[in-house]
C-alpha angles and dihedrals in degrees: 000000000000082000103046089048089052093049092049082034099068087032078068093051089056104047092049100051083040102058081040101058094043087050087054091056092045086056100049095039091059093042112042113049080187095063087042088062093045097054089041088051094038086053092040090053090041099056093039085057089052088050096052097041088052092047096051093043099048090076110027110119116256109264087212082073089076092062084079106028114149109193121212116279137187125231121252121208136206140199138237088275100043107251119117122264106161147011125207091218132154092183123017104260127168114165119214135181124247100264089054100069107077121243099243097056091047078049095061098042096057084044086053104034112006125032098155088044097128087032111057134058098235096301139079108209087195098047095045093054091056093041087055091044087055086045101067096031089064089038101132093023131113088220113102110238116227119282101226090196122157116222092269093058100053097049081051085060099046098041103029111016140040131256102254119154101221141105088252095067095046092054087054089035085067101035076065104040085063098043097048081054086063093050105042146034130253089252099046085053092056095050090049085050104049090034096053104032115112113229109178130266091070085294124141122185124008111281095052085041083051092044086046101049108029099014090232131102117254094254080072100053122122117212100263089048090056089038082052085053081050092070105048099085096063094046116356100168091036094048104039090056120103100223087050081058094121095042086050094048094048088054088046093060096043091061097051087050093050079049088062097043090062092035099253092138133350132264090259098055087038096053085039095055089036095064086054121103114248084249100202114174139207110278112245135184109253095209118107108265102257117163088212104127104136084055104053092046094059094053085052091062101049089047095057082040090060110023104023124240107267144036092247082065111037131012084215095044123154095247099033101022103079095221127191102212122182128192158182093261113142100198084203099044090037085061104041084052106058086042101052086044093051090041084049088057102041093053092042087052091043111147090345081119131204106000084185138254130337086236139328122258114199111218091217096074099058139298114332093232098054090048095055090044090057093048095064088221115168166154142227101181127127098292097328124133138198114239140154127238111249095167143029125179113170089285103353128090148164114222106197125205132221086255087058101252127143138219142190106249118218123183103032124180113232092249097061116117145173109287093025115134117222144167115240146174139228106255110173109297084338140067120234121205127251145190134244111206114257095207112077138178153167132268127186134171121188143175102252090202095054103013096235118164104228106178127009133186125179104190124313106312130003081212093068087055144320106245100124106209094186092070100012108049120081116212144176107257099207120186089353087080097066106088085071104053076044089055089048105047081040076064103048104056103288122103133198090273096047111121120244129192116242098199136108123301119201130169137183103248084185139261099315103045091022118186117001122190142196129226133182120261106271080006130261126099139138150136128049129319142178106251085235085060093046080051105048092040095039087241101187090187097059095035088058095046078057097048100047084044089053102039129269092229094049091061084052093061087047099061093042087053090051089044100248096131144272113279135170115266096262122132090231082075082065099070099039108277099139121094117254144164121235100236082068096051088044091054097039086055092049079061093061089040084054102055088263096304106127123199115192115249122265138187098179127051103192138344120216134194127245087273093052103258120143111243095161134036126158099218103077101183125125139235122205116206085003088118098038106136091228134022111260094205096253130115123301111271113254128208123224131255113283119234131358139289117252109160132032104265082229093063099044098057090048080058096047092047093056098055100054082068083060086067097035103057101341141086085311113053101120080081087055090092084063083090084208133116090261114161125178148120133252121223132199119183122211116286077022099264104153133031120201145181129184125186156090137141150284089293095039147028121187141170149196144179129182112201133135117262089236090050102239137158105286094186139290102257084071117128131153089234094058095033120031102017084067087061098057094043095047082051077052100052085040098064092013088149088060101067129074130222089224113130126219112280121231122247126233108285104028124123132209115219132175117236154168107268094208100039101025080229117155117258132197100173119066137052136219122310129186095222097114077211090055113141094231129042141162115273134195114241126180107222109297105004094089116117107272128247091251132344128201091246090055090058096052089044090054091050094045084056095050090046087055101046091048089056094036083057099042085047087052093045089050093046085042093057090038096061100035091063093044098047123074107242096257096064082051100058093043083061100056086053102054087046093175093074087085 
């Protein structure tokens, strides 16, 4: 009873002050016209207030989206090896976790931005009513009021708002601020902060700032290098300029004074770090100095390809996705490669003399110096630059440099003018002139068991243009296209002993084209030889007579299994008439290499996320039981054969057997001295206007073409043996450690028989000799192909030799009576003498 009174007790209460209060309103809203206004103004403003409130926070981002921010990264690639030698990066970012950062340099950014920072809830009451007061004191000026931002608001506007400069963003700027505090800790905060600020010189965050500025890690720091750091929020680009140096230093020490005053460090570390230059240093790239940018282009390409440019288009993007990517890169091959393909140039260049600019500036459009700044052009050759005539006067001329120095030019062709861009060389207080090679041309080396690429060049710098000859420019193979016409017609009945005509092949085209014929290269030929001979000599003639046995269609076939091309059915594709890249033959020969099993090239292993997990790899094979937690006693798990099988292993090796005959006594001897098991083919195309050459052994493959970009006659002393052949033996003795003495091992069904070299004959005398020109040699037979022990037609030929020679001695007897009984003693015995007449 005592409950239910107080309970209508206190409703009455209510009631009462209620209706009292509201009677109060009503009086004072019908007396005082004055009272009436205020409460009209104080809603108005209230509402308005609402409004706003509602209108700012519709579209601010969600802070809960920084629990999982992810901030753009750049990828970073390896090497074969492991070790870095490039990054695909538009700014300098390197995320770290909060104890990383050492406490001092967190220290000396709260001292310089945030005081308040593990105080406060996002805003500085202090700060923000300075910063309002600044505000309207500058209103109508063109001069920017301070920001007053805590540290939190000013992550909310790098990572989820714009720069604006406006009082709209800093309204929302706040609302955030307060939100993301409620979201995140003090210290996740902080490592959003350090990580994201941009601090000049393309840096963001402080480790790439302090690589970038002091070439250490922040771990290294000293306290008036992280009090510098201190200082880049506010200016980057004003404060990171030498001639801004003072002004620089003067902030500096404010900052370490503001670091006392909060008891960061004493008086003592403060004045000592105080008396220290600022020591800024000259940004460098911290990648191992590989010369590898055909390459890397390339990788480049497959990874935009894959994975897409930019963080709008792919979370694992090549500039914002932070990707780990490692490939196929050898550092020593790489190199050798770049510098046989470049010695193969220049000597091919020799006394030819200026070929003219790199390319060609106008003055109209602007300085010379910041045109060619802004074209990347460059070199990466003994001590050359790249420059740009300012100046000609008869013989005297400026060359200027992407940093905007100046030098005296000396030995200037006629043709040089002002805007011309050259390469050129220190000679004494002058630059000489020099020439870039007009012949260009491709290398590749690649792994023929994995087809990895190892090494790549496209031409002599990547820095003069990226056009990557070694995978872009199509080009007529020539001779190096033969092997394969020679497997196919290996799989189609013939063996290395089988004799071939080498005599002319002509054939009706019909009546528009009419009879077409085939010659020998530099002309000759007949007769019969064995097919290893027509090989080894790059016989035309007796390729085509292969060919047009085996079917013309068939070696078509043949080029479009090892990856060469697709061409029509004519006998001109034979002998290398279809266009090519030299990263296809280099592969189609790795399949020969590889006992006819082809793996597709490849220049990356395996791509992984910014975690580390593997979401690429370019063997795709599976394994079945490789990621069982224990092992279940059974056998070890096995993964399947790579690539694919596209030639008999029989036949490759018969191939390969046979080339190596090219080097040992055919169109490629001068690799013989390699003293390797090289095998490999020359090609000249017709002008000539490329020279090729395509080999290795059972560990490399590597091939090489020079041509001109515009096909043209490059003399007739051209040849693939004398141009191109050099190239891939000075990439050899480069890297001559690298390379084993094993020789290919022969696959299952394959017979070793001892023949005549010349005839293809069969031989049972005889043993093994070490004269590349030896008559009998070791020859590779599939079951049952190999030259019989004695035919019929071997015996007839026999006789009909003994019947000759019989008549040929009896001939030689009769002559032999005759003249003696014609000639006076002394002619006979002059003859006996001289015993050659006869």
């Amino acid at each position: 009873m005592a409950q239910q009174s107080t309970s209508e007790y206190f409703r009455y209460r209510i009631r009462r002050d209620t209706s009292g209060a509201a009677a109060w309103f009503a009086a004072k809203w019908r007396e005082r016209r004055l009272f009436r206004w205020a409460v009209i103004a104080g809603g108005a403003m209230l509402a308005l207030l609402i409004l706003a409130w509602a209108l700012l926070a519709r579209g601010l981002p969600d802070a809960n989206t920084l629990l999982d921010y992810e901030p753009p990264l750049p990828t970073v690639v390896r090497g074969i090896d492991g070790g870095i030698v490039h990054s695909y990066a538009r700014e300098r970012r390197v995320q770290l976790q909060y104890p990383d950062f050492p406490v001092q340099l967190v220290e000396a950014y709260l001292a310089a931005e945030d005081k308040t920072f593990f105080s406060h809830g996002g805003i500085d009451a202090g700060g923000l009513a300075g910063a309002v007061v600044d505000y309207v004191t500058k209103l109508g000026s063109d001069e920017r009021a301070v920001g007053g931002s805590t540290i939190t608001q000013q992550v909310a506007k790098n990572i989820l708002l714009t720069n604006e400069y406006s009082v709209t963003r800093k309204l929302k700027e706040m609302l955030l601020a307060r939100r993301i505090e409620g979201v995140l800790t003090k210290q996740q905060i902080l490592e959003l902060y350090l990580n994201e600020i941009p601090l000049g010189r393309r840096s963001f965050g402080v480790q790439a700032a302090s690589r970038a500025y002091f070439d250490k890690d922040v771990g290294d720091l000293e306290l008036h290098e992280a009090a510098f750091l201190a200082i880049l929020p506010k200016a980057p680009e004003t404060y990171s300029r030498e001639k801004n140096s003072g002004v620089a230093m003067a902030r500096r020490n404010f900052v370490l004074d503001q670091m006392v005053e909060n008891d960061f460090v004493t008086a003592a570390e403060a004045s000592a770090a105080k008396s220290k230059p600022l020591g800024l240093v000259t940004p460098k790239d911290d990648t191992r100095s590989v010369d590898a940018g055909y390459f890397l282009e390339e990788v480049r390409r497959q990874l935009i390809e894959e994975f897409g440019e930019t963080a709008e288009t792919s979370k694992n993007s090549v500039y914002g996705g932070g990707l780990w990517v490692r490939t196929s890169l050898d550092p020593e091959l790489q190199v050798a490669a770049r510098d046989a393909l470049r010695s193969g140039m220049l000597a091919f260049h020799g006394n030819r003399g200026w070929t003219g600019p790199l390319a060609t500036l106008k003055e109209e459009d602007g300085s010379l110096t910041q045109q060619l700044a802004s074209s990347y052009l460059g070199i990466n050759y003994k001590n050359w630059r790249v420059g740009v005539v300012t100046e000609r006067d008869g013989s005297r001329g400026t060359i200027g440099f992407a940093d905007g120095t100046t030098a005296p030019l000396s030995g200037m062709p006629n043709a040089l003018k002002p805007g011309d861009v050259i390469a050129a060389s220190p000679s004494g207080s002058t630059y000489n002139v020099r020439t870039v090679p007009e012949v260009s041309g491709g290398f590749v080396a690649q792994d023929p068991q994995t087809g990895r690429v190892l090494a790549m060049q496209g031409g002599f710098d990547s820095r003069l243009g990226s056009f990557n000859r070694a995978t872009q420019a199509e080009r007529q193979p020539g001779s190096t296209i033969k092997p394969f016409v020679y497997a196919t017609g290996l799989d189609n009945g013939m063996t290395p002993a089988t004799e071939i005509p080498d005599q002319t092949y002509c054939f009706y085209q019909g009546a528009n084209l009419g009879e077409k014929c085939f010659r020998n290269f530099g002309g000759g030929g007949g007769g019969v030889h064995t097919m290893r001979w027509g090989l080894e000599q790059s016989r035309n003639l007796m390729t085509v007579h292969i060919a047009m046995d085996a079917g013309m269609p068939n070696v078509i076939k043949t080029f479009e299994r090892v990856g060469i091309g697709s061409y029509a059915a004519y006998p001109a594709f034979a002998l290398g008439a279809g266009d090519t890249t030299v990263i296809k033959m280099v592969n189609a020969y790795s399949a020969l290499a590889n006992q006819g099993r082809q793996q597709p090239p490849s220049v990356i292993d395996y791509v992984q996320d910014r975690r580390g997990k593997v979401i690429w790899r370019a063997d795709k094979r599976k394994c079945t039981g490789c990621n069982m937690p224990e092992w279940n006693g059974k056998g070890m798990p096995r993964l399947g054969p790579a690539g694919k099988q596209v030639m008999d292993p029989r036949t490759a090796f018969q191939t390969v057997h046979m080339l190596q005959g090219v080097v040992t006594r055919g169109t490629a001897t001068r690799l013989r001295d390699l003293d390797l098991p090289v095998f490999g083919k020359t090609g000249t195309t017709t002008g000539p206007t490329n020279a090729w050459f395509v080999g290795g052994t059972p560990e490399f493959v590597a091939g090489t073409y020079l041509g001109f970009d515009k096909p043209r006659n490059m003399g007739g002393y051209v040849q693939g043996g004398n141009t191109a052949a050099p190239i891939f033996k000075n990439f050899v003795l480069a890297t001559k450690d690298r390379w084993s003495s094993d020789p290919f091992p022969a696959p299952k069904g394959i017979r070793m028989v001892r023949i005549d070299r010349v005839s293809g004959k069969r031989v049972f005398a005889g043993g093994e000799s070490d004269d590349p020109k030896a008559a009998v040699i070791w020859e590779a037979f599939k079951p049952d192909t190999e030259p019989p022990r004695r035919t019929r037609q071997d015996e007839v030929e026999n006789r009909r030799k003994e019947i000759l020679a019989l008549i040929r001695r009896g001939s030689r007897a009769a002559d032999e009576s005759r003249r003696q009984s014609a000639q006076p003693a002394e002619a006979s015995n002059f003859a006996e003498e001289q015993g050659g007449l006869y």
